[in-house]
Each structure stands twice: as structure tokens, then as C-alpha cells.
N, C-alpha and C positions, 0 to 999 in steps of 0.2 A: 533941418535934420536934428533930431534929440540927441543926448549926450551918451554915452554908453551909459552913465549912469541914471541918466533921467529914464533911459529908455527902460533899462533893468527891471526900476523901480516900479515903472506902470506892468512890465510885461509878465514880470517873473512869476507872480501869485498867480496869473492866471496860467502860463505853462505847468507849476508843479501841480497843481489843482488837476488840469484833465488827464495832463501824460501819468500821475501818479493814482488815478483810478477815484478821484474824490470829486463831490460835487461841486458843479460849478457853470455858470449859464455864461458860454461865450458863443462869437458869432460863426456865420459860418465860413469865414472864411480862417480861423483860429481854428476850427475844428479837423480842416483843413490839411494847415499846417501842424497840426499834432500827430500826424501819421508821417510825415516826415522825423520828425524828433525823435520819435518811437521808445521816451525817453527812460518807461520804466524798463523795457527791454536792454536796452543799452546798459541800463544801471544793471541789472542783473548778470550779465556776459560779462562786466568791469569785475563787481561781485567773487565772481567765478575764477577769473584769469591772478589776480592780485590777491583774494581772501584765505587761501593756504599759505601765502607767504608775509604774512604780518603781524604772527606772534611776538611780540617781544618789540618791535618794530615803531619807529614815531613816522605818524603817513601825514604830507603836505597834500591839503584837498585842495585846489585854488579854481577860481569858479567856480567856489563850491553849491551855489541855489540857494535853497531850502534846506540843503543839508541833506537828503533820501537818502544817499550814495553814503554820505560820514556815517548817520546813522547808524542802516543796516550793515554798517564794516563792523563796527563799535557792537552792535548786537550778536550780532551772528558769528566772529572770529576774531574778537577779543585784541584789537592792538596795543599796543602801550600807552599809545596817546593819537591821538590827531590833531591837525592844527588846520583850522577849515579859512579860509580869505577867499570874501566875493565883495564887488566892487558896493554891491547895494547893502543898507544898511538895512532897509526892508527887510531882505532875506537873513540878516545875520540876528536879527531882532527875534525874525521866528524859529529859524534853530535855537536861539539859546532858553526858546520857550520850550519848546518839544525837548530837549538835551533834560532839562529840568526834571519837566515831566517822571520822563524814563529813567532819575536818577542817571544821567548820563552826563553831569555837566563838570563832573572833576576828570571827565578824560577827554575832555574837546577843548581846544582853545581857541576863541572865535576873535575875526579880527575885520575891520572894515578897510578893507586898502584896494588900491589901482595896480593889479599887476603890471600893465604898462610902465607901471612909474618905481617901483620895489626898487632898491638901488641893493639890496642884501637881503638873500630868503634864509628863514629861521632853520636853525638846525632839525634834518628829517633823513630819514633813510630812503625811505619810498614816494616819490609826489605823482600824483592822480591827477589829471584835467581831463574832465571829460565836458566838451562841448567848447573849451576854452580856445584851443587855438584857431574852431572857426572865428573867432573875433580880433585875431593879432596877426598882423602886417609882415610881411618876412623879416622888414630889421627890429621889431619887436617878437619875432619869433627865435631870432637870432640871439637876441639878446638872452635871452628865456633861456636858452640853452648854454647858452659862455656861464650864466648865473648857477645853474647845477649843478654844472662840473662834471665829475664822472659816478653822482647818485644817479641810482635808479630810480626810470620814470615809464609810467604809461600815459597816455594820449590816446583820445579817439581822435577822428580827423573824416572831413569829408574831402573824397578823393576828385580832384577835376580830371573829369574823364564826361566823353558823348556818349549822355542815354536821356531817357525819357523821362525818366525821376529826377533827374536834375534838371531840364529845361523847364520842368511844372515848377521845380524848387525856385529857379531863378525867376520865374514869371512873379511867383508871390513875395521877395524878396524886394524886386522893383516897385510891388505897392505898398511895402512895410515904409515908414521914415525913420526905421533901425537907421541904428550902426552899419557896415559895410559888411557883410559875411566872407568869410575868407577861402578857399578848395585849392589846395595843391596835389598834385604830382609827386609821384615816389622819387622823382629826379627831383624837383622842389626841395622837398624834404633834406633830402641826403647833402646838397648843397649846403642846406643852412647850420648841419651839424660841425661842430669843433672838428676841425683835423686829425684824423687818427681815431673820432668817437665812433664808438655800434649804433647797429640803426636794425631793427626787426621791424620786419609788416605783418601783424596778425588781420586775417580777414574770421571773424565768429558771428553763424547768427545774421550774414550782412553786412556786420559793423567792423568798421576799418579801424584799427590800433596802430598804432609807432612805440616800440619801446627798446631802451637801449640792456634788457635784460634776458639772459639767455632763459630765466629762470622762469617766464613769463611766458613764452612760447607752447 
């Protein structure tokens, strides 16, 4: 089995590639699996729910890709800063091309690190993982959470529950040599928060959120 980071590193270019509408020849069973991801969607309902409240604002992206998501935040509603950490260097190589580009690169700060392994997250008001905590284990999701504190956070999350879109999900997951994909439970979930922390479940669009802000909702 590859390393999360090796796996990253071959996967990533070609996920942001189709999910984000640009060319690119994969096969078909990656074609597949990008209607599960449904990732520019997602990005856009994240977009939506978080983008009127990050004026003034420093947003922690973690998992952050290619950056789609930092970008269009950075574009479109102006935050103070972002500060983007994804495990591949790949990815953080081509944000800080595109950041460039777009004159965008004195408000992003780009970092190559293992959230798994972070022992102290940088000063942020607001932190963003979308797609991340499918990849973290409960006592590293645990972790993730004791590390926050009582900042505000969104998460998307895919929910373990019996239907037909997940048993297809899980069939193509058993042929990936990824990493482990992760699905919990709103009981799940609410377990692994600090005692005494908020816990919202936003359903938009499909796509399942957890976030401990009322503001968000």
C-alpha cells in the first residue's frame, strides 16, 4: 500500500484536473470515481457557506490540493490571509504557481506538512478541510480537534450510512492501493469532540458539513 504521501503525489494532479473542469486523459475507472468527488461542486457549497464570513479573517486550508478552494476564497471574498498545508509537495508547488500568476501570492502561505503529525496549528480564525477527515483515523481525528480548540471550523465528511452510492464507493476504494478512506456517523463524530464543544450537521447540495459554528448554519 502507498504512503498517503506517495499516493497524493501520483493522485492529486489528476483529481484536480477532471473534478475541476480541465483537460486531462484518465481512465475509466478514475472517471468513475470523479462523480463520487464531485469535487468542484463541493468546493462551490464550501464557497457559499464560509465566503460571507471571512472578511478580515486568517482561514487555515489543510488538505488543501491544488489550492481551487484557497484560491476562489482569496478571489472572490477577500480574506486577510490564508494559510493552505497539504501533505504533497506536488500540490503546494502548483499553488504557489497559480497564487503567482494571480498576483495572489502575498496572501497565501503555503506549507508542506502531515497533518497527522502537526504537534501546533498556526494562528487562524476559521479552518476549512474539505475532503480531509475522510483520510484521519478517530484518534487522529481526535487529535485534530483537542489541536483547535474552541476556533471555528468546517469539514465536509462522508457519512457511514446503507445506500447504493456508498457500496459502489467502497467497491472502487477496495481496487484503489490508497490510503484507508474514512465515513462516520453523527454519533461517530460527536464522540470524538472535546466535552462541552458544538457540533452542527449541515446537509447542502448532498454534501455533508460538521461545523462547530452557529454562524455557518
Amino acid at each position: 500500500m502507498l504512503t498517503q504521501k506517495e499516493y497524493w503525489d501520483k493522485k492529486i494532479k489528476q483529481w484536480s484536473s477532471l473534478a475541476y473542469g480541465k483537460t486531462v486523459k484518465l481512465n475509466v475507472l478514475e472517471r468513475i470515481a470523479s462523480f463520487f468527488r464531485a469535487t468542484n461542486t463541493r468546493k462551490e457549497v464550501t464557497l457559499k457557506l464560509i465566503g460571507p464570513k471571512v472578511k478580515g479573517k486568517t482561514i487555515l486550508d489543510l488538505g488543501c490540493g491544488f489550492g481551487e478552494f484557497s484560491i476562489s476564497l482569496l478571489m472572490r471574498y477577500g480574506p486577510k490571509k490564508i494559510i493552505a498545508i497539504d501533505i504533497s509537495d506536488v500540490a503546494i508547488k502548483e499553488i504557489k504557481k497559480l497564487a503567482k500568476s494571480l498576483k495572489l501570492d502575498e496572501k497565501i502561505e503555503l506549507r508542506v506538512e502531515d497533518v497527522t503529525k502537526i504537534d501546533r496549528l498556526p494562528n487562524f480564525d476559521i479552518l476549512v478541510g474539505i475532503g480531509l477527515i475522510d483520510y484521519l483515523n478517530s484518534e487522529q481525528l481526535k487529535r485534530l480537534f483537542n489541536l483547535m480548540g474552541e476556533k471555528s471550523f468546517i469539514f465536509s465528511y462522508c457519512e457511514k450510512k446503507l445506500s447504493f452510492l456508498n457500496i459502489l464507493h467502497n467497491i472502487y476504494l477496495s481496487i484503489q492501493r490508497g490510503p484507508k478512506f474514512y465515513k462516520y456517523t453523527k454519533k461517530d463524530l460527536r464522540a470524538l469532540i472535546p466535552k462541552n464543544s458544538r457540533l452542527f450537521f449541515i446537509k447542502k447540495n448532498g454534501f455533508q458539513f460538521i461545523t462547530n459554528s452557529m454562524q455557518m448554519k
